[in-house]
N, C-alpha and C positions, 0 to 999 in steps of 0.2 A: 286543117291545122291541128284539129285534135287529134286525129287518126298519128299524123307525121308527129308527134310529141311522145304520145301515148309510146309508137313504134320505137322513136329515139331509145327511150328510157330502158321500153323491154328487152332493146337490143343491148345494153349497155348491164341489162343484170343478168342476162343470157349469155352473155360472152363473159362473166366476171369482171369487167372492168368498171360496174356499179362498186361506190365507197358506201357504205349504210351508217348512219352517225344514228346512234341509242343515248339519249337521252334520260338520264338515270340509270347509276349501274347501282341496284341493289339486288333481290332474293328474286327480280325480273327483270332487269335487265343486265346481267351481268354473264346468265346460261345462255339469253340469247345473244351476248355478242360471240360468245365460244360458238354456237353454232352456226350462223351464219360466218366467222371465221373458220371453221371444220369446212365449210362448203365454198370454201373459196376467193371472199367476198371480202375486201377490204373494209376494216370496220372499225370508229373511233367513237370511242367512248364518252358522252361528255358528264362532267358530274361536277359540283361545289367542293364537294369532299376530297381538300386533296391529297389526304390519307388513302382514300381508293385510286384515286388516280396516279398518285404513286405505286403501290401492291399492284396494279393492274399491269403497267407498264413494267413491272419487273418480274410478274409472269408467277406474281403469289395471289395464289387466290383467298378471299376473308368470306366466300359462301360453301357453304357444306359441301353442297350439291355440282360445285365444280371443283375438279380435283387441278393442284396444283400444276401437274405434268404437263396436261391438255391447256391449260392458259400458257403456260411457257414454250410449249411448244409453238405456238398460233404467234406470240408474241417478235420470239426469236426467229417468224420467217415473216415478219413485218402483216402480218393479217390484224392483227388488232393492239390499238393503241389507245389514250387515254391522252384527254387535257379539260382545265378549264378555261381555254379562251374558247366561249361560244363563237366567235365572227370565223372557224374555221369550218359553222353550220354549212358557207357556200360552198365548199367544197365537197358535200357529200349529197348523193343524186335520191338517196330516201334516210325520212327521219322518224325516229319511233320513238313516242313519248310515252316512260316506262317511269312516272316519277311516284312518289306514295298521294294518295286520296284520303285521308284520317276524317274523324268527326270532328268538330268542334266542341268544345265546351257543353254547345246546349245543342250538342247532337246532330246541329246543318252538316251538309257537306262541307268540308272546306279543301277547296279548289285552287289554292294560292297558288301553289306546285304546277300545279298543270298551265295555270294562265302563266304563272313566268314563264316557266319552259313554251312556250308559245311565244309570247311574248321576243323569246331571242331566237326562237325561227324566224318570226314576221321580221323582224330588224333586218337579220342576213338574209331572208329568201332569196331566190331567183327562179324564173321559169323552168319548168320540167323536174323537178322535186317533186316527191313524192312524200306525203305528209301522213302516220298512223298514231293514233292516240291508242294506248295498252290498257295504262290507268285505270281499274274502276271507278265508275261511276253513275248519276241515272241519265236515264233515255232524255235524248236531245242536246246533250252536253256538245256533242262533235255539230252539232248544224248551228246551235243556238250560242255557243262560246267560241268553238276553236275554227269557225269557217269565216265569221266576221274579222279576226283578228289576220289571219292569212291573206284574206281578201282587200285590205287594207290600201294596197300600193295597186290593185286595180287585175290583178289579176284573178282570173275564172275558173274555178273549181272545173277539172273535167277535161279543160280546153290547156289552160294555161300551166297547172298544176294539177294533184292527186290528193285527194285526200279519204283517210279510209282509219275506220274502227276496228279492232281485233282485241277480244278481251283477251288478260293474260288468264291460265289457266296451270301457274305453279301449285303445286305443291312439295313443299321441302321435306326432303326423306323418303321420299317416295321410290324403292327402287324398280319398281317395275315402269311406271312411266315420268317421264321428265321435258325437257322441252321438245326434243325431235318428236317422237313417238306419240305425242299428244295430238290429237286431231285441233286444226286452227280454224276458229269463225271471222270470216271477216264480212262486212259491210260498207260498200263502197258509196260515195256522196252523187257517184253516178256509175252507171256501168262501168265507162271505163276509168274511173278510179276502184272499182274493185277489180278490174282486170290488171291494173298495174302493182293493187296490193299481191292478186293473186300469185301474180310471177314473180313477186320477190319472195313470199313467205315459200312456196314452193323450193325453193333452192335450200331450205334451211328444214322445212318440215315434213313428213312425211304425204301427211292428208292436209286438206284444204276445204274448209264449207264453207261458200261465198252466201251468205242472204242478203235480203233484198234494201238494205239501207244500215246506216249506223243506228241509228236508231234499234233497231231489229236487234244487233249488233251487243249496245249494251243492255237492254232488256236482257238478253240471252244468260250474259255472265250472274245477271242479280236473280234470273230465275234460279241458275243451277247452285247459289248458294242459299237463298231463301228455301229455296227447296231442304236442302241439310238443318237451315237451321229452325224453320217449325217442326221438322220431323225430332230434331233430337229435344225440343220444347215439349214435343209429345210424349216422349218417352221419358223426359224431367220427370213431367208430372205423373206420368205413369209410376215412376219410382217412388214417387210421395202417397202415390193410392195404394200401393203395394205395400206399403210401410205399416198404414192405416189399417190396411187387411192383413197383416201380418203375414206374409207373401213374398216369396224372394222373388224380384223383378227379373235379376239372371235366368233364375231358372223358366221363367215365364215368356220370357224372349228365347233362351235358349229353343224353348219347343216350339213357339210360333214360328221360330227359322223353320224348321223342319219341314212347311208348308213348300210344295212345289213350287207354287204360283200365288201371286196376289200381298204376297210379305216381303217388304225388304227390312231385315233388322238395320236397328239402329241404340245406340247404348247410353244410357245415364253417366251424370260424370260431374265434378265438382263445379262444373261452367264452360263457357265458350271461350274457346282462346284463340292464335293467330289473327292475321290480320284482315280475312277476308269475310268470314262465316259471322263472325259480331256485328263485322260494320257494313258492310255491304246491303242486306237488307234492308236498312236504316236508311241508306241512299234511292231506296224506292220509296220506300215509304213518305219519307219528306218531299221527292217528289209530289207524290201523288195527292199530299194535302197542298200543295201550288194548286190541284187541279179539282177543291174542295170532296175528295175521298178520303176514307179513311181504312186503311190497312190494315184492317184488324189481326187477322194471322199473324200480319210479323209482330205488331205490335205484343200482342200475348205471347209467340213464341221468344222476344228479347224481351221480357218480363219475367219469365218463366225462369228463362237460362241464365238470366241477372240474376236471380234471387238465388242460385244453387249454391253458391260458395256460404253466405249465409247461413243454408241449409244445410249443408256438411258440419259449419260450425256447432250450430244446434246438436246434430246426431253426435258431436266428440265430445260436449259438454253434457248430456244424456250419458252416454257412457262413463263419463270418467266420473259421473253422480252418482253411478251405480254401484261404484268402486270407492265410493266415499271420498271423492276427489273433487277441488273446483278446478272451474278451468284457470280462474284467478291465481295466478301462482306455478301454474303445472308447465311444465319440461313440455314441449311438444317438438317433435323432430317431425319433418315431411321429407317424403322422399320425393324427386321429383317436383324443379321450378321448372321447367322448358314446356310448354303450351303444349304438345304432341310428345306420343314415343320417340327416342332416339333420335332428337335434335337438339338444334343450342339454340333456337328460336323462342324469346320469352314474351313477344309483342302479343298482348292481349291476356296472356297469361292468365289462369284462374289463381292460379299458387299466390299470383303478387293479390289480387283481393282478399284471398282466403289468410296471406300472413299480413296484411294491412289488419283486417277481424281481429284475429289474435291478439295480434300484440295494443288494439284498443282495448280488450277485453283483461289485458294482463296478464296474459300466458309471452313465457321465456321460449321465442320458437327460435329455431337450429335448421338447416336441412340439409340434404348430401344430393348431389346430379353430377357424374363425372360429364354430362355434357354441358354444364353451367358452373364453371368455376364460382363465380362471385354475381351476388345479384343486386346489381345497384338500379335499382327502378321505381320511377314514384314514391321518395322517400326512404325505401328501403334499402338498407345497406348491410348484406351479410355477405360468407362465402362460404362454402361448400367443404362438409368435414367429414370426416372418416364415419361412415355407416355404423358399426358393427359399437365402438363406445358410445354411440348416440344414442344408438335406441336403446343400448343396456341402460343408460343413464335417465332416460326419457321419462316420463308419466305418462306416454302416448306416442305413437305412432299414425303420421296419418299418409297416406299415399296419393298422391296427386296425379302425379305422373306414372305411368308404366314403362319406364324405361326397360328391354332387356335385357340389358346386363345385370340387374340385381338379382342376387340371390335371395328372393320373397322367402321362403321356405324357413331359411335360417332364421334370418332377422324375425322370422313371427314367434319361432322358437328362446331367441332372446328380448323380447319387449313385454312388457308389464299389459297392452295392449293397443291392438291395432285397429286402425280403421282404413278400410281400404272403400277406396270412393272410384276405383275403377275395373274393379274383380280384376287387379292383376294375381290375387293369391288364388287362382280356380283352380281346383280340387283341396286345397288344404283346408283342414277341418281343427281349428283349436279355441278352448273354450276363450282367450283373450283376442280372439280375432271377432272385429264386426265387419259386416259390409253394408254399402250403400242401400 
């Protein structure tokens, strides 16, 4: 019976006539439905949002990273569609749950997202479905939460159904890799539920690395951002030892890259922003005190990386003391809110900490991002104004972001001074320019 299931299904996404229903369309599920639509694959969209599911369905994209042409394209030969009546779950032969994983309050995981969306699988399931959780999350989430809930109505993981873990692995702006071209992990709840994830993601991705359980599965994705995010903790602090030593950190990374082997750089910066490299280690971590350990790397590197906006603070209020300025009172203009180069993504943002500071401290802040028109987040409410009277007008300059479209050069040559928290001004040399 299993073998005769397993075969149904593969036959049905081998021949195209598999429907794939994604389960959140935001900055991950919305590239993977364009791509398994590119590949053929009949694919519906579900989401709460019915501002998305509107723009989807009319073939307008609202994520960077997928261009408008290629969703209307896909749209107008009936490959992908949009609604929110989940009960249309039974109609689609695999489901991937791509919904957001945030912290709470006091830092837990909160998983609400994920058990609903589950939740309205188990309601509509039916036998031979195909079940994958994208989600970040920590190890055991797919055995210990989303295989009890499936299981419900009596059907057998393996036998009766599939169910399999595949971390997402977006990064937005990224132009050299994107969903196709990224190599995909998955972890199957039994052989052949990784045999069944494998021949779907196959259709849509280029490469495929099946290991040996979900579990395996989500470890994999909290190593490889844990991994970034003690390393860039390291080099926080490294920037504060530098400081101390009077020592440009730049140029000290600069030459340790040089090293053949044994060094990967990594670079100081006003904080951790996006949504995966902040929070995602944090989903191990609280694991692991369920399992009386305690995490210490990540915890000192989200301590570290917490404290940088702060720190930045400090180093502008330094300078502009120098200059016989407080900061109480002083103009400050930032370039760059968007969390990375060259996107409109502000989730996790250092900018929104760093102008939350300010403006408790009593500094009148301003800032310009042609990819952030307006930034209403946690409070804050400004919008995005002409670079070049800002900083003439400014008491300070502080660069957040590295966008490449600004003209650094100039704007150092019109500001009273700057502070650049991400060496985007490298080679410029002016007495009112500091760096990190």
């Amino acid at each position: 019976m299993a073998n005769a299931t397993l075969d149904a299904l593969k036959a049905r996404i081998n021949s195209g006539e598999a429907r794939v229903g994604i389960l959140g369309l935001g900055y991950v599920g919305l590239p993977l439905a364009v791509e398994f639509g590119t590949a053929g694959l009949k694919v519906t969209g579900f989401d709460l949002s019915e501002s998305k599911v509107n723009s989807l369905n009319k073939g307008e994209s609202y994520i960077q990273d997928v261009e408008t042409s290629r969703l209307k394209a896909l749209v107008d030969k009936g490959l992908c569609r949009a609604t929110t009546d989940f009960t249309k779950i039974r109609e689609c032969d695999a489901l991937i749950i791509c919904v957001p994983t945030p912290l709470s309050k006091t830092k837990d995981p909160d998983l609400s997202m994920v058990v609903s969306a589950t939740r309205k699988i188990a309601d509509n399931m039916r036998a031979g479905q195909l079940v994958v959780l994208e989600s970040t999350t920590y190890p055991g989430t797919t055995d210990e939460l989303i295989l009890p809930m499936l299981s419900e109505k009596g059907l057998k993981a393996g036998t009766d159904f599939f169910l399999a873990f595949s971390p997402e692995r977006v990064d937005p702006g990224n132009p050299k890799f994107h969903t196709h071209n990224t190599p995909k992990v998955i972890g199957g709840m039994t052989p052949s539920c990784g045999d069944a994830a494998k021949t779907l993601y196959s259709k849509a991705i280029e490469k495929i690395i099946v290991v040996s359980s979900p579990r395996a599965a989500e470890m994999v994705k909290l190593l490889e951002n844990t991994f970034r995010s003690v390393n860039i903790g390291l080099v926080n602090e490294v920037a504060l030892m530098c400081r101390r030593l009077d020592v440009s950190v730049w140029e000290v990374i600069d030459a340790a890259a040089t090293k053949p082997f044994g060094f990967m750089p990594f670079y100081p910066g006003p904080g951790l922003g996006g949504h995966c490299i902040p929070i995602d280690p944090l989903y191990l971590s609280w694991k692991l005190k369920t399992l009386n350990y305690r995490a210490r790397f990540i915890e000192l590197a989200s301590e570290i990386n917490a404290g940088m906006p702060e720190y930045v603070v400090e180093r502008l209020a330094e300078a502009l003391n120098d200059r016989e300025r407080s900061l109480r009172g002083s103009r400050v203009h930032i370039l760059g809110a968007a969390y990375k180069r060259d996107i409109e993504d502000v989730r996790e943002s250092p900018a929104v900490d760093f102008i939350k500071i300010l403006q408790s401290k009593g500094a009148k802040v301003t800032y310009t991002d042609s990819w952030v028109p307006t930034l209403e987040h946690e409070g804050i409410d400004l919008k995005s104004i002409d670079a070049v009277p800002a900083v003439e007008s400014a008491d300070a300059v502080v660069i957040i972001t590295d966008h490449s479209d600004v003209p650094y050069a100039d704007l150092v040559k019109r500001s009273k001074l700057v502070l650049d928290a991400r060496n985007a001004t490298r080679g410029i040399e002016a007495p009112n320019l500091v760096r990190l």
